[in-house]
FISERO-196707 format. One record per residue (C-alpha): residue in three letters; residue number from 1; x, y, z. Coordinates in pm, 1 decimal, decimal comma, always signed. Layout:
BEGIN
<aa = ala; i = NUM; x = X; y = Y; z = Z>
...
This chain:
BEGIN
<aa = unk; i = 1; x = -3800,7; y = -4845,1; z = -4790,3>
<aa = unk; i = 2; x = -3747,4; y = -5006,7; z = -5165,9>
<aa = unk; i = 3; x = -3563,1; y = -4617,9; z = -5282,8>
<aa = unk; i = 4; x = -3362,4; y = -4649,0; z = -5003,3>
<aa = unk; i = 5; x = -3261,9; y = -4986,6; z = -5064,7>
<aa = unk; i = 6; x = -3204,8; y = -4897,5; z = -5464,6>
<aa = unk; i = 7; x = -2998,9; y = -4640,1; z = -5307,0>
<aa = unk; i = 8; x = -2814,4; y = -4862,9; z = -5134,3>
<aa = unk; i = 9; x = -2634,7; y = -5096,4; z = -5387,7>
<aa = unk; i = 10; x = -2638,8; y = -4840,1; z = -5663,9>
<aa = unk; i = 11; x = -2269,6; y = -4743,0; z = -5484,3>
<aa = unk; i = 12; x = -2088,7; y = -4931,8; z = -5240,1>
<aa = unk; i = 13; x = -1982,2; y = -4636,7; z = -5027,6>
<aa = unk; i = 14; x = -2368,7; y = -4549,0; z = -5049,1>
<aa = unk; i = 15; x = -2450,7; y = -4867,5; z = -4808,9>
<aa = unk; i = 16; x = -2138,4; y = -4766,1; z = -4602,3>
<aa = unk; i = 17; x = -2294,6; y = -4409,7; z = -4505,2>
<aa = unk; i = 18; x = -2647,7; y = -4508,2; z = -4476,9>
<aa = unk; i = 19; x = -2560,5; y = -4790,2; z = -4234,1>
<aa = unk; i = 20; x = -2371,2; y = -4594,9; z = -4027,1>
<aa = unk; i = 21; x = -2587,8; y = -4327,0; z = -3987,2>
<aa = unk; i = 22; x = -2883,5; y = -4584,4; z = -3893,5>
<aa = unk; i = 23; x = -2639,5; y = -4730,6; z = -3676,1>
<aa = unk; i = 24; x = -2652,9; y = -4423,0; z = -3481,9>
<aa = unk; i = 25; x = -3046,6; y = -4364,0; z = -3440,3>
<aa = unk; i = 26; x = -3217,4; y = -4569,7; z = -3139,6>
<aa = unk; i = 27; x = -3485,8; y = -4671,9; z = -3336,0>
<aa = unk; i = 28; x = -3366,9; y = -4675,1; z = -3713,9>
<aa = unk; i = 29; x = -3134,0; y = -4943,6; z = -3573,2>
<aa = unk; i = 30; x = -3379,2; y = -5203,4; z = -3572,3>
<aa = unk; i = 31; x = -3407,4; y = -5050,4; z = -3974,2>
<aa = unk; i = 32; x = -3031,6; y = -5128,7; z = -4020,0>
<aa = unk; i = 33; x = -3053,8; y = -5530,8; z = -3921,7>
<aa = unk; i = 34; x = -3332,8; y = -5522,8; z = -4211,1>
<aa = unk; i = 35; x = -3083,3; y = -5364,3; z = -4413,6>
<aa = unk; i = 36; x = -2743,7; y = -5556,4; z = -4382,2>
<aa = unk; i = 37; x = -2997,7; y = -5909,4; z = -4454,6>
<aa = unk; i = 38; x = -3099,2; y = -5730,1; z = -4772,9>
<aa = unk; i = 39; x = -2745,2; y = -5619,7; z = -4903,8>
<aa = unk; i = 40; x = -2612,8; y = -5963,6; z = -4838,6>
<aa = unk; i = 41; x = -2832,4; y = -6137,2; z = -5046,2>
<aa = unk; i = 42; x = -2870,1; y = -5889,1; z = -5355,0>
<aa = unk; i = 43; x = -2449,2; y = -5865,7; z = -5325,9>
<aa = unk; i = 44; x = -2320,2; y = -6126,6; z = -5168,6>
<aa = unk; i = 45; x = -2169,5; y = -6198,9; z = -4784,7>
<aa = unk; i = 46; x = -1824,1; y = -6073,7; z = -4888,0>
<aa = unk; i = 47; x = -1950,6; y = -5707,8; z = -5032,1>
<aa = unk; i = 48; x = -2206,9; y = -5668,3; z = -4774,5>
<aa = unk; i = 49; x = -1953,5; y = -5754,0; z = -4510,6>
<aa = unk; i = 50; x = -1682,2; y = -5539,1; z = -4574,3>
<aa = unk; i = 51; x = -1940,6; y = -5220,9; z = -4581,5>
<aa = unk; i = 52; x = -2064,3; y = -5317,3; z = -4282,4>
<aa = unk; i = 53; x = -1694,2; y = -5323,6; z = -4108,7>
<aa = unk; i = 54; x = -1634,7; y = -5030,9; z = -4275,7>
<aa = unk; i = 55; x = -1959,6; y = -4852,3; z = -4166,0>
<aa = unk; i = 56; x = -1845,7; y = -5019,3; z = -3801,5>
<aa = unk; i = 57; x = -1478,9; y = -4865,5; z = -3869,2>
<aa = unk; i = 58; x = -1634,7; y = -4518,9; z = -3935,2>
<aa = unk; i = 59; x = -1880,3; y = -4503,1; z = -3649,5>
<aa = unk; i = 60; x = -1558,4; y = -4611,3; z = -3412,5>
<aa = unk; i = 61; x = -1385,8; y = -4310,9; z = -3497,0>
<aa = unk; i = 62; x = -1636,2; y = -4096,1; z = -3468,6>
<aa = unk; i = 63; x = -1742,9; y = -4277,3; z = -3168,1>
<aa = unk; i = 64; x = -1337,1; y = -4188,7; z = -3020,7>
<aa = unk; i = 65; x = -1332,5; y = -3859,9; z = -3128,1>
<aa = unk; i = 66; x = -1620,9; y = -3677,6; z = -2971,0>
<aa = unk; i = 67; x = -1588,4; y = -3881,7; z = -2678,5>
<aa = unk; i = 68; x = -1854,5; y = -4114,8; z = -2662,2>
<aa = unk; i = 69; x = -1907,2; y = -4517,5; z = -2569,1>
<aa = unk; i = 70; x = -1726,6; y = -4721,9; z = -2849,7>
<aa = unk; i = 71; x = -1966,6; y = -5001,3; z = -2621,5>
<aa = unk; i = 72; x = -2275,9; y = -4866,8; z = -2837,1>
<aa = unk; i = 73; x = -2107,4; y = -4932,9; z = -3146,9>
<aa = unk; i = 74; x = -2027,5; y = -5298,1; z = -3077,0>
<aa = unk; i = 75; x = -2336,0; y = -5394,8; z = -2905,3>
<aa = unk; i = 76; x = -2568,2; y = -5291,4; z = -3225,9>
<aa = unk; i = 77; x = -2349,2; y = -5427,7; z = -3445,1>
<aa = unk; i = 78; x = -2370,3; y = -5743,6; z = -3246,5>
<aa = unk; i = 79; x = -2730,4; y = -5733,0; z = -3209,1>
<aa = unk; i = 80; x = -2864,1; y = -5599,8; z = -3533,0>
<aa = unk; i = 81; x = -2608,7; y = -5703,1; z = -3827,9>
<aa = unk; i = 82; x = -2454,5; y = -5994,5; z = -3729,0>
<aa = unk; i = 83; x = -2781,3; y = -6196,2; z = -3718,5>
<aa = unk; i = 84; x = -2889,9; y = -5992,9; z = -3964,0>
<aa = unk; i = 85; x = -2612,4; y = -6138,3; z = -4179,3>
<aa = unk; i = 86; x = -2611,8; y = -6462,1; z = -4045,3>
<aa = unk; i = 87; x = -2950,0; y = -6523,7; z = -4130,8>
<aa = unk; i = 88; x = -2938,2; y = -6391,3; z = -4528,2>
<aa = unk; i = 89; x = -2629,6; y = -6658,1; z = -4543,4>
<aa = unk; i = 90; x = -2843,2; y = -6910,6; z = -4390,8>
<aa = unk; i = 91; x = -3105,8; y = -6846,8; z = -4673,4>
<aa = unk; i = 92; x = -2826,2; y = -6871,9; z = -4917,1>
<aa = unk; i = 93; x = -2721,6; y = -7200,4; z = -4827,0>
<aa = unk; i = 94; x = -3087,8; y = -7327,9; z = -4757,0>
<aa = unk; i = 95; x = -3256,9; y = -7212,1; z = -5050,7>
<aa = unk; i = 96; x = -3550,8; y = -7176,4; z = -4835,9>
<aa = unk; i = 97; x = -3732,5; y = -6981,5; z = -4657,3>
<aa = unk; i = 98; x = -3923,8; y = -7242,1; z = -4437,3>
<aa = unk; i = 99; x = -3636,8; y = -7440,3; z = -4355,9>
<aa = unk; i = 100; x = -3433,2; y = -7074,7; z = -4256,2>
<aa = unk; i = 101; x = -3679,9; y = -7022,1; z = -4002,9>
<aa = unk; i = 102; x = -3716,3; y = -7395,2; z = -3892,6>
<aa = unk; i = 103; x = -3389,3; y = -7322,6; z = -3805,9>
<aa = unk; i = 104; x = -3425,5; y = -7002,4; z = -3635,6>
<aa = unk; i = 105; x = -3714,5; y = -7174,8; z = -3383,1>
<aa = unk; i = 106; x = -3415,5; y = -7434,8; z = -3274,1>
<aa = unk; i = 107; x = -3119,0; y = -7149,2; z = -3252,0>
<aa = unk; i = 108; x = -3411,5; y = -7020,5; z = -3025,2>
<aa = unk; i = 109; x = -3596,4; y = -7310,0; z = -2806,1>
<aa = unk; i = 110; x = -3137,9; y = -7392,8; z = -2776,7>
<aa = unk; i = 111; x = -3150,2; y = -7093,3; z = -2601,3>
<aa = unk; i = 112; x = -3436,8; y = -7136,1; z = -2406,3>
<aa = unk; i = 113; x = -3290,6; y = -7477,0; z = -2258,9>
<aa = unk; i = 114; x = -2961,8; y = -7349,8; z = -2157,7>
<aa = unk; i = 115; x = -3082,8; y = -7015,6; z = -2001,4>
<aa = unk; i = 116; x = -3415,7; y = -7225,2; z = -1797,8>
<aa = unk; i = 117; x = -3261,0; y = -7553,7; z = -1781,3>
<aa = unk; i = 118; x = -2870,8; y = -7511,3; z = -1750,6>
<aa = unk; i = 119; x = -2799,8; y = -7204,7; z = -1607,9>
<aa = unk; i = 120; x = -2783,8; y = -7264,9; z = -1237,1>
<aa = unk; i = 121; x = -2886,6; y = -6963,8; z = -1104,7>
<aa = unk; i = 122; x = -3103,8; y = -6769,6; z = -1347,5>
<aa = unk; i = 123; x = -3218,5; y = -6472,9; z = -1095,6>
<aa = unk; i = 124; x = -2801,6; y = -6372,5; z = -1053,8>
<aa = unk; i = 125; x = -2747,7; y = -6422,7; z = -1430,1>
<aa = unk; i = 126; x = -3079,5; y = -6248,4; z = -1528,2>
<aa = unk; i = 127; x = -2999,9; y = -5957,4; z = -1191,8>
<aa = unk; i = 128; x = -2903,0; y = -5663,4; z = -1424,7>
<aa = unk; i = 129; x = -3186,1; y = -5724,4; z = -1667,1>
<aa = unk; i = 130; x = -3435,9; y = -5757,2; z = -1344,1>
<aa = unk; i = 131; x = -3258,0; y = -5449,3; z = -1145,3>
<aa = unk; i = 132; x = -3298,4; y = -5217,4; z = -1481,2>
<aa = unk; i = 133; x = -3701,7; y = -5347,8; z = -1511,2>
<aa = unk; i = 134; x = -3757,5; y = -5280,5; z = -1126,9>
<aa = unk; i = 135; x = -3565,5; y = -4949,9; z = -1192,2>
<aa = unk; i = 136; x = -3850,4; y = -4854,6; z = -1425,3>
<aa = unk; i = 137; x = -4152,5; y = -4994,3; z = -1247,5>
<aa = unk; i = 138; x = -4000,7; y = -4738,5; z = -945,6>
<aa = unk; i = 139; x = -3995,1; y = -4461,2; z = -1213,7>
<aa = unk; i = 140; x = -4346,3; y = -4486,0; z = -1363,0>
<aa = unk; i = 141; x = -4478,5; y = -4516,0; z = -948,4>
<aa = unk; i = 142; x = -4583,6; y = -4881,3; z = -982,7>
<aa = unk; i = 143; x = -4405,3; y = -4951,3; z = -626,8>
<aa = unk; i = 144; x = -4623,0; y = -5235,9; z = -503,1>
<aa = unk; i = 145; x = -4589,9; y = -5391,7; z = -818,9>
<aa = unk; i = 146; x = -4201,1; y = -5368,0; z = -829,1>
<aa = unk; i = 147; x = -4163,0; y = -5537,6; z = -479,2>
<aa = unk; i = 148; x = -4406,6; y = -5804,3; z = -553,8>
<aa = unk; i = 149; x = -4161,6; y = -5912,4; z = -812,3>
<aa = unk; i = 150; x = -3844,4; y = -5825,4; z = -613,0>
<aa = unk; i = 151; x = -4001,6; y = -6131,6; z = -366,9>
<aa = unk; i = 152; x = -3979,0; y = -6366,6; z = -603,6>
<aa = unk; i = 153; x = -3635,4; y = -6279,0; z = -815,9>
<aa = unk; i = 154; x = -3618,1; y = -6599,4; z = -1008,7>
<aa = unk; i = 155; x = -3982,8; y = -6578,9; z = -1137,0>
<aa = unk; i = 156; x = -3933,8; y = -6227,8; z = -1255,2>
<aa = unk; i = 157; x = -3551,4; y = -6323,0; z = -1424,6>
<aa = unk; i = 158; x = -3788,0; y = -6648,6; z = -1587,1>
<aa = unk; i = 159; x = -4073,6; y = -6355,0; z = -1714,0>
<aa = unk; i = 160; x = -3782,6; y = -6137,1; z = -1816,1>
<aa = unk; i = 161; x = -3553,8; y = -6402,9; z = -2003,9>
<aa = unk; i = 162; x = -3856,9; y = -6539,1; z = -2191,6>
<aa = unk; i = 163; x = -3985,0; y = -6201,0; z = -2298,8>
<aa = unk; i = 164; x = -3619,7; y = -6135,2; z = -2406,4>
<aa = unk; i = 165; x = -3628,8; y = -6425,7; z = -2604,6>
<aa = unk; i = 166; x = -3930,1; y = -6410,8; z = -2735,1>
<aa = unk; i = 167; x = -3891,1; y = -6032,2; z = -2824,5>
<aa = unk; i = 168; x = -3525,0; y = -6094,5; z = -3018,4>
<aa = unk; i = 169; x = -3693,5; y = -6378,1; z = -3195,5>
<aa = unk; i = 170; x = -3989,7; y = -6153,3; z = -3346,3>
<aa = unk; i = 171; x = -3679,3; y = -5911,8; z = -3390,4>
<aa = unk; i = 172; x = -3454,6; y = -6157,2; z = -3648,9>
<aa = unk; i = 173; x = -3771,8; y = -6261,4; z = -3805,5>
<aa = unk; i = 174; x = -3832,2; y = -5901,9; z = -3925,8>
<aa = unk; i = 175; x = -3452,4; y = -5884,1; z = -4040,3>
<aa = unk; i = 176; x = -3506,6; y = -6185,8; z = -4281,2>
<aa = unk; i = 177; x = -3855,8; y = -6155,3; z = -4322,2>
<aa = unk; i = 178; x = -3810,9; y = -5751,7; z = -4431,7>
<aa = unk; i = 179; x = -3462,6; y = -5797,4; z = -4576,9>
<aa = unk; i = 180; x = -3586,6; y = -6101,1; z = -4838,4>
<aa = unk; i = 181; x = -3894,8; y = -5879,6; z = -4936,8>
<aa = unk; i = 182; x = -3681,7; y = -5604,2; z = -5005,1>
<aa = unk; i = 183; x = -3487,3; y = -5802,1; z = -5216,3>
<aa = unk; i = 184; x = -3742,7; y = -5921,6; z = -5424,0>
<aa = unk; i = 185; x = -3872,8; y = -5614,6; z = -5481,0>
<aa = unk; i = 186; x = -3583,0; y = -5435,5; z = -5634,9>
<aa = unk; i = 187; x = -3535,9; y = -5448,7; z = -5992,9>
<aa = unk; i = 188; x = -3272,9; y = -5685,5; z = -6101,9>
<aa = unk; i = 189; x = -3237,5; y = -6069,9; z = -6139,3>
<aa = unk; i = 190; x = -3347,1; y = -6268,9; z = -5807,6>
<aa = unk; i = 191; x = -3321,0; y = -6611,0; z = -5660,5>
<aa = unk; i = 192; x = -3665,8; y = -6752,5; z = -5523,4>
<aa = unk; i = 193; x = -3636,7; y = -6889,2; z = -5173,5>
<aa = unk; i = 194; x = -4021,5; y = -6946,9; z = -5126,4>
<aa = unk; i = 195; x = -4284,9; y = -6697,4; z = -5013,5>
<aa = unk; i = 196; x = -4401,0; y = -6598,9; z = -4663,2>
<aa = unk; i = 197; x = -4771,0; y = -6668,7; z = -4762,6>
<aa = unk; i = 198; x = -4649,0; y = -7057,3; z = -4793,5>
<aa = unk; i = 199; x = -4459,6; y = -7080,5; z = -4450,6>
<aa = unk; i = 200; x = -4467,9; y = -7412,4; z = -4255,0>
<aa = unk; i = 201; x = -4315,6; y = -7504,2; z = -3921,5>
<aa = unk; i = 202; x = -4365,7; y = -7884,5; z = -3975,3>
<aa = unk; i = 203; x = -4420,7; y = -8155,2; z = -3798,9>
<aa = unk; i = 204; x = -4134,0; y = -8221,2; z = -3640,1>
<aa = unk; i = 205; x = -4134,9; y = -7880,1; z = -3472,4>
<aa = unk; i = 206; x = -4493,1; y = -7953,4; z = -3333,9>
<aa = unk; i = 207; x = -4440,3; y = -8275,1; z = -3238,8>
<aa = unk; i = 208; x = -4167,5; y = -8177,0; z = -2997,4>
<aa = unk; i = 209; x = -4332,5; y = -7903,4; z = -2866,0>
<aa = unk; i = 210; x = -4646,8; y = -8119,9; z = -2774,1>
<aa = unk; i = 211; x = -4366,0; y = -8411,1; z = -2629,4>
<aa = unk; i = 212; x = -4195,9; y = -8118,8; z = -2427,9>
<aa = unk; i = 213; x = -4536,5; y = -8011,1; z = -2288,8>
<aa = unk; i = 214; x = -4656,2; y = -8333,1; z = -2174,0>
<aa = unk; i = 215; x = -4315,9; y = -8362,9; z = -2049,1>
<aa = unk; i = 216; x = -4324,7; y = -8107,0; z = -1865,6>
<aa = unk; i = 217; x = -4681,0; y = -8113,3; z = -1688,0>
<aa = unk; i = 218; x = -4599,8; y = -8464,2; z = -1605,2>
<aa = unk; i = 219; x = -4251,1; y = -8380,9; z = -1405,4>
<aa = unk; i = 220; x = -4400,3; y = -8008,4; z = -1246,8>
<aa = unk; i = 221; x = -4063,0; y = -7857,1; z = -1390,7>
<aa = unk; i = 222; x = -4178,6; y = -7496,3; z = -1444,9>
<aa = unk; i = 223; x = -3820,4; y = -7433,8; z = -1644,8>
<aa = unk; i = 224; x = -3967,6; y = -7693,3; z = -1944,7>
<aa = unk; i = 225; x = -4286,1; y = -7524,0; z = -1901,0>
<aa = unk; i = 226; x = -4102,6; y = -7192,7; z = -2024,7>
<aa = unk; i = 227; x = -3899,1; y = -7419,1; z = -2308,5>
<aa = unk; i = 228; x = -4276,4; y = -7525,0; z = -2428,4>
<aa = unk; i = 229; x = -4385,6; y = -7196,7; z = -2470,6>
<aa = unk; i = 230; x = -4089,5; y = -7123,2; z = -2652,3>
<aa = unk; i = 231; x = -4188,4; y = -7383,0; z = -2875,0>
<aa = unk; i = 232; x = -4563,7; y = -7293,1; z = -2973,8>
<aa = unk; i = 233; x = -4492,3; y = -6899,6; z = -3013,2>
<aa = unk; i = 234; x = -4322,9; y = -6938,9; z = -3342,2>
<aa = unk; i = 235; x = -4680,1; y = -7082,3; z = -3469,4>
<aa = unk; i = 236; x = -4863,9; y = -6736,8; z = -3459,1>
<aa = unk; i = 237; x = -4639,5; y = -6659,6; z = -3740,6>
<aa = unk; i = 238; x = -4743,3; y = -6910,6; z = -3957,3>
<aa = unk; i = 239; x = -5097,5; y = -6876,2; z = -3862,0>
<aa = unk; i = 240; x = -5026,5; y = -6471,2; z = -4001,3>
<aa = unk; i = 241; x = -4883,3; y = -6657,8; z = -4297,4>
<aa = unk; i = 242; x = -5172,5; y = -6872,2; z = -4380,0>
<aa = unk; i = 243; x = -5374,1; y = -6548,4; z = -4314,9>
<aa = unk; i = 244; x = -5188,6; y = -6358,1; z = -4575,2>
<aa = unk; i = 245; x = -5229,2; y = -6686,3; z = -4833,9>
<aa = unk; i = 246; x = -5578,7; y = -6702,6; z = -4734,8>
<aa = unk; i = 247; x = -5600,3; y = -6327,0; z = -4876,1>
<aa = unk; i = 248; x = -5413,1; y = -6375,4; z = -5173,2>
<aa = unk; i = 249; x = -5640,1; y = -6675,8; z = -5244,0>
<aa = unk; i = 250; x = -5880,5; y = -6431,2; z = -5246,3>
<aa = unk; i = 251; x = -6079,6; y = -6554,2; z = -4950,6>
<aa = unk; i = 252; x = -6027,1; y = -6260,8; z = -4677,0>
<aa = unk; i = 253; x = -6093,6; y = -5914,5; z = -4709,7>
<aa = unk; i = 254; x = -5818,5; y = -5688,9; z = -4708,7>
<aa = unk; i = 255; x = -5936,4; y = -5439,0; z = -4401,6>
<aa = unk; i = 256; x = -5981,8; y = -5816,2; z = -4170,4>
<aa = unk; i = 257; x = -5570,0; y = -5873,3; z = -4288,5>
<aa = unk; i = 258; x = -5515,2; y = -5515,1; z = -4181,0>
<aa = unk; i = 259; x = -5737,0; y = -5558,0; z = -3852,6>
<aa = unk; i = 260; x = -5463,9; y = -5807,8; z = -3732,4>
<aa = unk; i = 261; x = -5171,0; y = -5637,3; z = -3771,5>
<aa = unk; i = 262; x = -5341,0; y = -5342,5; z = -3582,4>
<aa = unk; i = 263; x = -5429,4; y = -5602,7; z = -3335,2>
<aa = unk; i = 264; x = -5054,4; y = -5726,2; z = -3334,4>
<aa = unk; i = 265; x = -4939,5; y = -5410,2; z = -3177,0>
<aa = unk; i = 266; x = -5251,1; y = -5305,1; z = -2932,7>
<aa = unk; i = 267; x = -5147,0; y = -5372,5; z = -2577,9>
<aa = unk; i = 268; x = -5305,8; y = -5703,7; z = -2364,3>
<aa = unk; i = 269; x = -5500,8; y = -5753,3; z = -2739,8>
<aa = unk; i = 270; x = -5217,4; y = -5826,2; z = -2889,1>
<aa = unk; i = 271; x = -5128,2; y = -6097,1; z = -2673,6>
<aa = unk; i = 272; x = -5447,5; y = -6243,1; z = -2755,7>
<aa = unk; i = 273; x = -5439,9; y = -6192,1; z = -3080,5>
<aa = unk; i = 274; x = -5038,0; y = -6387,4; z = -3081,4>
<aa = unk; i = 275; x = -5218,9; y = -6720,6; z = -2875,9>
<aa = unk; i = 276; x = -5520,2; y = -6707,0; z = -3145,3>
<aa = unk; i = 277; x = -5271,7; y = -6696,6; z = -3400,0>
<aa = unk; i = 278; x = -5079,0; y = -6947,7; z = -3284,8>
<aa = unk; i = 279; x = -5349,8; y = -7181,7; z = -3254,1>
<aa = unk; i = 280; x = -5425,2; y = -7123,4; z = -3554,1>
<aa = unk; i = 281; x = -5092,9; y = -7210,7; z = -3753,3>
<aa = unk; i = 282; x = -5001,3; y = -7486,0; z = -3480,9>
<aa = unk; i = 283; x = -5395,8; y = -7672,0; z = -3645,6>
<aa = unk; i = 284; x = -5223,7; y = -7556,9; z = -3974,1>
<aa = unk; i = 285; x = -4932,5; y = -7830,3; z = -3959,8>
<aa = unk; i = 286; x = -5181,0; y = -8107,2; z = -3933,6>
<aa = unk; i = 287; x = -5474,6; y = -8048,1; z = -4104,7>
<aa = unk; i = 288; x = -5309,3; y = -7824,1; z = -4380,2>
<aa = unk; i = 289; x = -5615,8; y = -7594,0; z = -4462,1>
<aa = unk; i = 290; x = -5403,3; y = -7438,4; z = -4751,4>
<aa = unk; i = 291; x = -5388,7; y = -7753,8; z = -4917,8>
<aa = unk; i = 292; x = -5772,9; y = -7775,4; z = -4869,8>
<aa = unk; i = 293; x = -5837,8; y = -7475,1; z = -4977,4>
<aa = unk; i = 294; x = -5669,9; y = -7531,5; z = -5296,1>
<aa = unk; i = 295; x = -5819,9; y = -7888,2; z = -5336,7>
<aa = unk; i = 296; x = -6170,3; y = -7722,9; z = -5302,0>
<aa = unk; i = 297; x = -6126,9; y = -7484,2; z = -5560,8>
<aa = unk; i = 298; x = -6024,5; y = -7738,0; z = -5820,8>
């Protein structure tokens, strides 16, 4: 990916072309968010933006002339650049890495609270996301499964709105996470926003997650339940940071780093693998074993 993204800001109508043709590719789109995060912060919001709308423009008329769904074009702009973009300013302004993604867990658990808690009928608002997932059950020949969820709509609109969630999450985390590595990489001057090795959640974070949870148990509302969860997922990220710091400390072998990311993407292990995780950064924010670490080795 770093010659591409060379490639990218040598020219201005370079980034215009290459997003547009990502834009176009079901699964180089998810590419193109990690992309439009790295051109805004190695040129700026303004440059980045107006070869993005351009790239847009370009894929429109394309789009109008063969005949096929402008829709496409606005929903993965939508979905990939604009938070894309909207997080690399957020960096800008925060200087910081930790505190960006502090503030992606709120943006997030926000969410959660108005889709579980506000919304007043979730299985109606959540219907074409449930009728599409029952659609494909029916298609692979799980029918018993597909109408034991069709019984109980608004538990399968709860599953499918938190896996959403969760899912976009992981999703803008790559865009920042990918798009400020990137950027550090290429050659040229760069501002240091912190590491990913050093990534906390804080305190604050865990304390209202454990508040929500008790919360929660204590009142039987299954939609705060959801919000909880919500709340502790982001902490298998910074248990894979404290993995990574643990390994540049020297401490972990490389093939036991590798081992997890293979784990990260193995079905039912992975999940497993996400709550061990999480565990594991969640201890992080109050016993702070980097900080031990370090303390033992002087």
């Amino acid at each position: 990916m770093q010659p591409l993204a060379a490639w990218l800001v040598a020219r201005p109508q370079n980034a215009v072309i290459a997003l547009a043709a990502m834009l176009l590719l079901p699964i180089v789109q998810l590419f193109s968010g990690i992309f439009v995060a790295f051109l805004v912060l190695k040129q700026g919001v303004r440059l980045a933006g107006i070869e993005a709308v351009l790239a847009a423009a370009l894929l429109t008329a394309g789009s109008l002339i063969v005949g096929t769904p402008v829709q496409s074009v606005f929903a993965g702009v939508l979905m990939f650049w604009v938070p894309a973009m909207l997080l690399a300013v957020t960096l800008q302004k925060t200087k910081s890495l930790t505190l960006t993604m502090q503030l992606l867990v709120l943006v997030f658990v926000g969410a959660a609270v108005v889709l579980f808690g506000v919304v007043g009928d979730l299985a109606e608002f959540a219907k074409p996301l449930s009728t599409l997932y029952l659609e494909i059950l029916k298609a692979s020949g799980l029918y018993e499964q597909a109408e034991a969820m069709a019984a109980d709509p608004l538990g399968l609109a709860r599953e499918l709105v938190q896996s959403t969630l969760w899912g976009y999450w992981m999703l803008c985390v790559l865009f920042m996470m990918m798009g400020y590595r990137l950027y550090r990489k290429i050659d040229g001057e760069f501002l240091n926003y912190g590491m990913f090795r050093d990534l906390d959640f804080g305190r604050v974070i865990a304390v209202a997650m454990i508040g929500t949870t008790i919360v929660a148990y204590a009142t039987g509302l299954d939609w705060l339940k959801l919000v909880a969860v919500m709340m502790l997922a982001p902490f298998w990220l910074q248990g894979l940071a404290l993995l990574h710091w643990v390994y540049e400390a020297g401490k972990l072998p490389l093939f036991l780093l590798i081992l997890i990311y293979i784990l990260l993407v193995l079905p039912v292990l992975n999940e497993i693998t996400i709550v061990g995780l999480a565990m594991f950064g969640y201890s992080d924010v109050w016993l702070h074993f980097r900080r031990r670490i370090a303390r033992n080795e002087e």
